[in-house]
C-alpha positions as CSV (number, residue, x, y, z in Angstrom):
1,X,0.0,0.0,0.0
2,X,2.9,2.6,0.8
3,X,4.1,2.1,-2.3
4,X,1.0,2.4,-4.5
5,X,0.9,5.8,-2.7
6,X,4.6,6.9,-3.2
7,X,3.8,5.7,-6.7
8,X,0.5,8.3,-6.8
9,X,2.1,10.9,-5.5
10,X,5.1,10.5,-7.7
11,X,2.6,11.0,-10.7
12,X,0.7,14.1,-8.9
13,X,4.1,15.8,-8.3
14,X,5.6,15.5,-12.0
15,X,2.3,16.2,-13.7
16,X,2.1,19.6,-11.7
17,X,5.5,19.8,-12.7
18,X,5.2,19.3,-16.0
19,X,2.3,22.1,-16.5
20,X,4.4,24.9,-15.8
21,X,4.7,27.1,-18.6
22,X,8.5,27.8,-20.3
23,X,9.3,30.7,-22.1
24,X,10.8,29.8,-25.4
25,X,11.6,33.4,-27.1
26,X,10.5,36.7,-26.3
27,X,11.5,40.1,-28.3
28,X,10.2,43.4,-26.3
29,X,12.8,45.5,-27.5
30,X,14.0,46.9,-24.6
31,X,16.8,49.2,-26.0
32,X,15.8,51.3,-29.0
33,X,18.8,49.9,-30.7
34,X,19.3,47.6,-33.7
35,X,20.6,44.3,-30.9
36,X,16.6,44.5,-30.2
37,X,16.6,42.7,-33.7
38,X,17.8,40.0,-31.4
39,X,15.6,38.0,-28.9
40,X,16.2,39.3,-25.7
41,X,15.2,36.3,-23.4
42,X,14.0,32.6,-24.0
43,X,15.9,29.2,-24.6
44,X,19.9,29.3,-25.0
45,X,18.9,27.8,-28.4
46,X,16.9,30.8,-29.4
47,X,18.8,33.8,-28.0
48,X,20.6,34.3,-31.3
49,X,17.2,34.5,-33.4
50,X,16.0,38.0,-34.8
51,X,13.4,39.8,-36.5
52,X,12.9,40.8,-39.7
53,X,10.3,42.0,-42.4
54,X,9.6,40.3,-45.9
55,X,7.7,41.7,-49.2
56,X,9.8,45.4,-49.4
57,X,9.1,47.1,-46.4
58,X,11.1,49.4,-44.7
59,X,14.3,48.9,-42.8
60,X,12.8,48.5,-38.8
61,X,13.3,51.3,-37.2
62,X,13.6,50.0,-32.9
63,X,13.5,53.4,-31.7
64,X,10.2,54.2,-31.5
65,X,7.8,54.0,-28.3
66,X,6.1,50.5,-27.9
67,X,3.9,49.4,-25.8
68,X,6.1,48.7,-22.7
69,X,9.8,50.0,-23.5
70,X,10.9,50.5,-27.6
71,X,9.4,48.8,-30.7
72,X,9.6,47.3,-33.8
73,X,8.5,50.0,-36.7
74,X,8.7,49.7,-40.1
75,X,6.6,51.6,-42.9
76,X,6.1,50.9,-46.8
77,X,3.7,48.7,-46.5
78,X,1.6,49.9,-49.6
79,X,0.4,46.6,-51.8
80,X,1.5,44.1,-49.1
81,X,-1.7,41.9,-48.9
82,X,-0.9,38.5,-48.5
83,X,2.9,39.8,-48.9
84,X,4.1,42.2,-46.2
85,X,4.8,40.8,-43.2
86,X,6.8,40.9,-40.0
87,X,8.5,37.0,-39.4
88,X,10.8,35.5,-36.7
89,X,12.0,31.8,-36.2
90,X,12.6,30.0,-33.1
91,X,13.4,26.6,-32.3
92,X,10.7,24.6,-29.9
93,X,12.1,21.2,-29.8
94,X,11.4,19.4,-26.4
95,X,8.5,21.5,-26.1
96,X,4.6,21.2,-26.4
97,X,1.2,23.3,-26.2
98,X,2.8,26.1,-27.6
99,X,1.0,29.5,-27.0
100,X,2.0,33.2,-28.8
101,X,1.5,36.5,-27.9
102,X,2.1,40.1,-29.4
103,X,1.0,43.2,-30.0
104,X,0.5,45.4,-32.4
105,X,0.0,49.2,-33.1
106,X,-0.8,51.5,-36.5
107,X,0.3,54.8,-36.5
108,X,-1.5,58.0,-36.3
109,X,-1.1,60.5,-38.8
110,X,0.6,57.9,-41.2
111,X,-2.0,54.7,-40.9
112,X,-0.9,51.6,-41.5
113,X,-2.3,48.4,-42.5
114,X,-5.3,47.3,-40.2
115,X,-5.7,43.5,-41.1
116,X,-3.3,40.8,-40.3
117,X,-2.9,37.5,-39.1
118,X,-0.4,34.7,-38.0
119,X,1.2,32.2,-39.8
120,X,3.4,29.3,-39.5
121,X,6.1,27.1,-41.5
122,X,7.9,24.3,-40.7
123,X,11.9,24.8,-42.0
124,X,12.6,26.9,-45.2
125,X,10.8,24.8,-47.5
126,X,7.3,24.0,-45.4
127,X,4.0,25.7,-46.4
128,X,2.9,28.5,-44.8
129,X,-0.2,27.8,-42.6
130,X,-2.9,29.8,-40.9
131,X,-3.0,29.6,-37.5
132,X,-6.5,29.9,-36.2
133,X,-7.9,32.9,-34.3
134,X,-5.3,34.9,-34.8
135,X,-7.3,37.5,-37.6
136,X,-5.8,41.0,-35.9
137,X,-7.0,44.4,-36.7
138,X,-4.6,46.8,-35.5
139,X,-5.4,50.8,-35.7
140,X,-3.8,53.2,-33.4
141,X,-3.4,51.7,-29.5
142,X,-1.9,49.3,-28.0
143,X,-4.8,47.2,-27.0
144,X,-7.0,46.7,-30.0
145,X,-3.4,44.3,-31.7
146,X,-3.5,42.2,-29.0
147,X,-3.6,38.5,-29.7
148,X,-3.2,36.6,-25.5
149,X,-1.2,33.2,-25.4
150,X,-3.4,31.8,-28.7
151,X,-2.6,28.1,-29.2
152,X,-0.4,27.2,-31.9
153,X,-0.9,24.1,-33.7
154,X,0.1,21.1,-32.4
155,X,2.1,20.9,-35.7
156,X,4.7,23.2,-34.4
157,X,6.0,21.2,-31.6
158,X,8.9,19.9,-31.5
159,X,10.0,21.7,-34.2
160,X,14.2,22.3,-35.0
161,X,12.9,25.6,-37.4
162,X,9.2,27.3,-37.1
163,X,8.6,30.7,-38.8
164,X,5.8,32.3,-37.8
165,X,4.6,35.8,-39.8
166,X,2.2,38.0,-39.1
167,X,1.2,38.9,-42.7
168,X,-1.2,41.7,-43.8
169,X,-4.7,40.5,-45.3
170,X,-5.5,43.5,-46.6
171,X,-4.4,47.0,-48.3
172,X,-7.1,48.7,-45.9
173,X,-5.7,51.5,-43.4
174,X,-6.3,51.7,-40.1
175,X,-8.8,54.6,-40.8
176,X,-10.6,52.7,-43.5
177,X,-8.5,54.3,-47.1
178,X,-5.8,52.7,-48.9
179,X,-2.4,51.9,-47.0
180,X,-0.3,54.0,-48.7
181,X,4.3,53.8,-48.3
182,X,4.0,56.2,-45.4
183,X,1.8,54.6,-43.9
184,X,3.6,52.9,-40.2
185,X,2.9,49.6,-38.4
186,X,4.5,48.6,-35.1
187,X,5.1,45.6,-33.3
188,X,6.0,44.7,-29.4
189,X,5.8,41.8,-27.0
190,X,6.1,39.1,-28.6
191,X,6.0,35.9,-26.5
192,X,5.8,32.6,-27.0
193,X,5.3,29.9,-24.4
194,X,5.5,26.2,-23.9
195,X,5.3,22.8,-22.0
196,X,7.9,20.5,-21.7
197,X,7.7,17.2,-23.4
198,X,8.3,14.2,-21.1
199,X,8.7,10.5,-21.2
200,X,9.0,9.3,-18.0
201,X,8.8,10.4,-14.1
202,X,12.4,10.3,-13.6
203,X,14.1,13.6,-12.7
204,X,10.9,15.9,-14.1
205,X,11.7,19.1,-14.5
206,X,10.9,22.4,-11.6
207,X,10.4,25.1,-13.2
208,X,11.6,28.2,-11.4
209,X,11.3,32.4,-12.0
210,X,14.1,35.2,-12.0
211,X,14.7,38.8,-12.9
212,X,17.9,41.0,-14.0
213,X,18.0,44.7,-13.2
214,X,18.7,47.2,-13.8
215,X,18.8,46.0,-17.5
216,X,20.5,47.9,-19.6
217,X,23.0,48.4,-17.0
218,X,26.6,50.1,-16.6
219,X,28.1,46.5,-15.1
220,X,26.1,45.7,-11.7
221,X,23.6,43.6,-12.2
222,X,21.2,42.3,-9.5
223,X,19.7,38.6,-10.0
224,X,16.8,37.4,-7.5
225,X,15.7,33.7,-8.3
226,X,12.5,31.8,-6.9
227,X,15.1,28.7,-6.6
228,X,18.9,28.3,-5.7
229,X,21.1,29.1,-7.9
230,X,24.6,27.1,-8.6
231,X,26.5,28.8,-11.1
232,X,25.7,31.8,-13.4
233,X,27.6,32.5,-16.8
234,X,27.5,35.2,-19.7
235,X,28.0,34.4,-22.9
236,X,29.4,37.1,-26.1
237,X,27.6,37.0,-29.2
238,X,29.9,34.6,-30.9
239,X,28.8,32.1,-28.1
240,X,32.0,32.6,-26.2
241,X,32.0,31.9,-21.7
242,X,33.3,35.7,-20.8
243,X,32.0,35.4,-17.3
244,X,31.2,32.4,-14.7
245,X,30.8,32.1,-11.1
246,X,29.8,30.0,-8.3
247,X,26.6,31.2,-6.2
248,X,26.9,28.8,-3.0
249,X,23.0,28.3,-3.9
250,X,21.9,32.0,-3.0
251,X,18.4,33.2,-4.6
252,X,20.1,36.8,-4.5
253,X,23.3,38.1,-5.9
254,X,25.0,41.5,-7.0
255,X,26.8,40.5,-9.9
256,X,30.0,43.3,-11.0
257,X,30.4,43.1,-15.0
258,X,32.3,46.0,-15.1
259,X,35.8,44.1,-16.3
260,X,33.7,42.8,-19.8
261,X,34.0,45.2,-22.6
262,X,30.3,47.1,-22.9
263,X,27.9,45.4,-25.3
264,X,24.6,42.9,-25.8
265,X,25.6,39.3,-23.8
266,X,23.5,36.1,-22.6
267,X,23.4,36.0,-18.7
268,X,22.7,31.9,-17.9
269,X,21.6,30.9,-14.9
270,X,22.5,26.9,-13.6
271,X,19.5,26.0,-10.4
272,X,20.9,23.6,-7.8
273,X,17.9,21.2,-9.1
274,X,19.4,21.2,-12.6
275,X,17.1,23.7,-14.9
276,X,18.5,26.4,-16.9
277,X,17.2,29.8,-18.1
278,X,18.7,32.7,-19.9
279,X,18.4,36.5,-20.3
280,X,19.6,38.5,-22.6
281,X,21.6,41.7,-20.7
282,X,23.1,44.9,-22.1
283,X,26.0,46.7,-20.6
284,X,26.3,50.9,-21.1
């Protein structure tokens, strides 16, 4: 009997486990700087991935207000339906019940398109697909743009390339005339979310939470951490260790950066029970 309840409990504990929600890739341009091209938290796999437009926009302009910090803004998007679009890639391998989020603005005096919706592809040479509930009309706040933690399609788990675009449908304005090359279209907050796939009970993963600030910084950096932490590491561009250092298993640490050359790195925290997340950190 004691070990058909060890056994229940066992499976209690990893599937609450096994619910909590991993950030795969996030981009909420929190600079105003071309690196915001760059996904600034997520997987290690993913921290290298940017965004881009297709179709002969604009060059994106990341120094514009968004909804939280900067943005993503491009214009020319005259003649872009089913052609202009804003695209980013990730990689969700090991991962599950997928869920996206973003938002999306139009601009004022110079509308931009007001109808879009997400797509996905699978590699370079998949077809693009539509992913349901995710028809967007955008005009000028940040609030109408919104699409919350939709469901992706099963289809894009596990995944070693998606693309997902958010493509225009339409040549309509946000004020109801024709979207003409002036006209501007922002993007911010773009999330996306996931569960991790498991095969057994054995050593399930704990999911844990953690914050970097101030972020941008000029080289002290403050991490709190809802677990203990064992080692945390920074990483260049290139992929290169510049920084590592025990933490005795502290959930609180003033970390000095002020020796490493000023620039965009990849802050990597190692938890005493084995997980691993990452942050992307810029140093003034």
């Amino acid at each position: 009997m004691k070990k058909i309840f060890t056994l229940i409990v066992t499976v209690l504990i990893a599937s609450t486990l096994t619910q909590a929600q991993v950030l795969l890739v996030k981009w909420t341009f929190p600079t105003g700087t071309s690196s915001d091209s760059i996904a600034d938290g997520g997987l290690t796999v993913n921290l290298d991935k940017t965004i881009h437009t297709e179709g002969g926009t604009s060059a994106i302009d990341f120094s514009k207000n968004g909804a939280t910090t900067k943005a993503a803004q491009a214009t020319g998007w005259d003649n872009g339906s089913m052609l202009k679009c804003w695209v980013v890639e990730l990689n969700t391998q090991g991962y599950e019940n997928l869920k996206l989020s973003s938002k999306m603005q139009s601009g004022g005096n110079n509308p931009g398109p007001r109808d879009y919706m997400v797509q996905y592809r699978v590699g370079n040479t998949g077809n693009w697909t539509d992913v349901p509930g995710t028809n967007i009309t955008v005009i000028n706040d940040w609030t109408t743009g919104i699409i919350d933690s939709i469901a992706l399609p099963s289809s894009c788990n596990g995944q070693a390339s998606l693309f997902l675009r958010w493509i225009m449908t339409s040549n309509t304005n946000s004020q109801g005339g024709d979207v003409t090359s002036s006209g501007i279209n922002k993007i911010d907050d773009i999330y996306v979310i996931g569960k991790v796939v498991t095969t057994g009970l054995i050593n399930p993963p704990t999911d844990f939470s953690f914050k970097v600030f101030p972020n941008p910084s000029t080289g002290l950096l403050i991490i709190e951490a809802s677990e203990p932490i064992a080692f945390v590491s920074v990483f260049n561009s290139g992929g290169k260790c510049v920084f590592k250092q025990a933490c005795h298993f502290k959930k609180r640490l003033n970390l000095n950066l002020d020796t490493i050359v000023r620039g965009t790195y990849f802050l990597k925290l190692q938890m005493v029970n084995g997980s691993e997340k990452n942050e992307r950190v810029v140093l003034l």
